[in-house]
N, C-alpha and C positions, 0 to 999 in steps of 0.2 A: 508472459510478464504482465506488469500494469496490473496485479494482485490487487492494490489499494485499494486503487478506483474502483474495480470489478466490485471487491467487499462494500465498500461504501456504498454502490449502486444497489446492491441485493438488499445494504442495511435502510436505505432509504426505501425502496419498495415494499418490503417487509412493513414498516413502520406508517409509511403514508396512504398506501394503499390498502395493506389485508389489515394491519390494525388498527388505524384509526378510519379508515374508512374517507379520507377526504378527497379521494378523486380514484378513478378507475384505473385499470390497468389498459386499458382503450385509449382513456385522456391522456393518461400519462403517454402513452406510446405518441399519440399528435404530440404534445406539448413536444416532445425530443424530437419529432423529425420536421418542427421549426425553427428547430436551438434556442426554443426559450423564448421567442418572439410575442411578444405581448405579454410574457409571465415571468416578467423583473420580480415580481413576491414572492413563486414558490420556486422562482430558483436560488434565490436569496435565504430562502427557508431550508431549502434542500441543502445550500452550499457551507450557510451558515449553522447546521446542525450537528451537537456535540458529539453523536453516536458517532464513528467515524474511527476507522480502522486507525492503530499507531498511539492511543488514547488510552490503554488496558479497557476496553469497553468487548461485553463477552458477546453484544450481538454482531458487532461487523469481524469482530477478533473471530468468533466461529465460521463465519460464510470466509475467513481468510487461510484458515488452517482448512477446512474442506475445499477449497478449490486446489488449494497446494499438494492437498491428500489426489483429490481424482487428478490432477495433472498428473503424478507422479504413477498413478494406478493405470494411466491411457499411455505413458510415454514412457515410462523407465524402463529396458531392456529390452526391448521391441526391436526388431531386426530393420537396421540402418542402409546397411550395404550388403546385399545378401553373398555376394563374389566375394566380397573378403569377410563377413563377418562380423561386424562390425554392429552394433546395440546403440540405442539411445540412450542420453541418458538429460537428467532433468536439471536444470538451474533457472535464478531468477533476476540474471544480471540486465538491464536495462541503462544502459548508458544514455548515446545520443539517439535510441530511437524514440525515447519521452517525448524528443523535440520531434525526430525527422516522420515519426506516425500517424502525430496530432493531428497533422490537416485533413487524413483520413481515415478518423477513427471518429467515431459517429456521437453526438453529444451523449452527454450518461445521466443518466440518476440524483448521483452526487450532486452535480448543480456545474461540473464542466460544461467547457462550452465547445465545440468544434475549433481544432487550432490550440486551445490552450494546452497548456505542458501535461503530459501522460505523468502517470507514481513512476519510482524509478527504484531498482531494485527490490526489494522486500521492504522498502520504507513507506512511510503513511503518502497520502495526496500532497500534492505542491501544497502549504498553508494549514494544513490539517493536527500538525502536529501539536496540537494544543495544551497536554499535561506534562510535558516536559520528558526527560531522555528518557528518566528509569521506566512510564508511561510506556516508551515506543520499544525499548528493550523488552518488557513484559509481554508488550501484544506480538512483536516479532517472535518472542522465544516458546509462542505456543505453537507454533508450525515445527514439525520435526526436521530441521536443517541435516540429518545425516542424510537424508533421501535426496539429497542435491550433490553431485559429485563435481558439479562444477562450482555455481556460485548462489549465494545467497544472504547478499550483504544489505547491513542497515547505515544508511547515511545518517548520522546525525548532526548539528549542529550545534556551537556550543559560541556565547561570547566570550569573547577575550576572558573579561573578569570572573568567570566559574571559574576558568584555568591559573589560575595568575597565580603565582606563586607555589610554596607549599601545601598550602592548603586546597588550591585548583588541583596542582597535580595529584595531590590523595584521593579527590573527587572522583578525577578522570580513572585512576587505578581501578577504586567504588565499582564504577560504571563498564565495567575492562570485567574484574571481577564477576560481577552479577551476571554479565553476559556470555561469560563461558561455563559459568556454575552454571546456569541454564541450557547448556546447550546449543548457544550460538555458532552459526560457523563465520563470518566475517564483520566486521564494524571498521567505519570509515568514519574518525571524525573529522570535521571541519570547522574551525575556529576562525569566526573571522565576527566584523559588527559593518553596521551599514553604512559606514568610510570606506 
């Protein structure tokens, strides 16, 4: 799970490190096993950076469909229980371990910090989600969700007033629509504003 962040952490090293060159792959490993201690700018830089899986952006969107690819290449049908039989198989569901993993899942890339909330399902990072649904539908629907036989769902969020009426609910159809022409296998919206 925690696809997001992974992608995000690859697209930031990618980016700060081999292409632009502005700190090591050395630095960078100290900086993260301080959580950022003394480096409020480039975690602010990192955090606040648009590349960012969930955004239709093709650099973190590709480190997010190839981890999805080799997961599914390491774990799908792989012998589970070998007395009865039994095969792996792959999904991407993340519920409450976003919260319950945090504390020990090692600062990242991204600009997390040790403790903050893990990505949850195949959706962008806690905040990331910056270009809005069709954005996070586009970056989700590059990953081949039939290789998941369990789950592989994109939370989205929506306020009130996208929905509201006739015209919301056409929207949300819109966005229903796109998502299964594409290939989708689950979407969970959530409707709700900061009341």
């Amino acid at each position: 799970g925690f696809i997001a962040d992974i992608a995000d952490s690859m697209a930031m090293i990618k980016k700060y490190v081999f292409d632009r060159k502005e700190l090591t792959l050395a630095e960078l490993r100290d900086i993260l096993d301080q959580n950022f201690e003394g480096q409020e700018h480039l975690r602010r830089k990192l955090l606040l950076d648009r590349e960012k899986y969930g955004n239709n952006r093709e650099l973190p969107d590709y480190f997010a469909k190839d981890i999805a690819d080799f997961a599914v290449a390491s774990i799908y049908g792989r012998p589970n229980a070998p007395v009865r039989g039994g095969k792996w198989t792959c999904g991407f569901h993340i519920a409450r371990q976003r919260y319950t993993q945090a504390p020990f899942t090692a600062t990242s890339p991204n600009g997390r910090l040790v403790g903050e909330e893990l990505s949850a399902n195949l959706s962008a990072s806690a905040g990331q989600n910056r270009e809005g649904a069709t954005a996070a539908i586009l970056s989700i629907t590059k990953i081949d969700a039939s290789n998941f036989t369990s789950d592989a769902c994109l939370d989205l969020g929506l306020l009130p007033s996208a929905v509201k009426g006739e015209d919301g609910l056409e929207a949300m159809y819109g966005l229903l629509d796109v998502f299964m022409k594409r290939g989708g296998h689950a979407l969970q919206f959530n409707v709700f504003d900061a009341d």
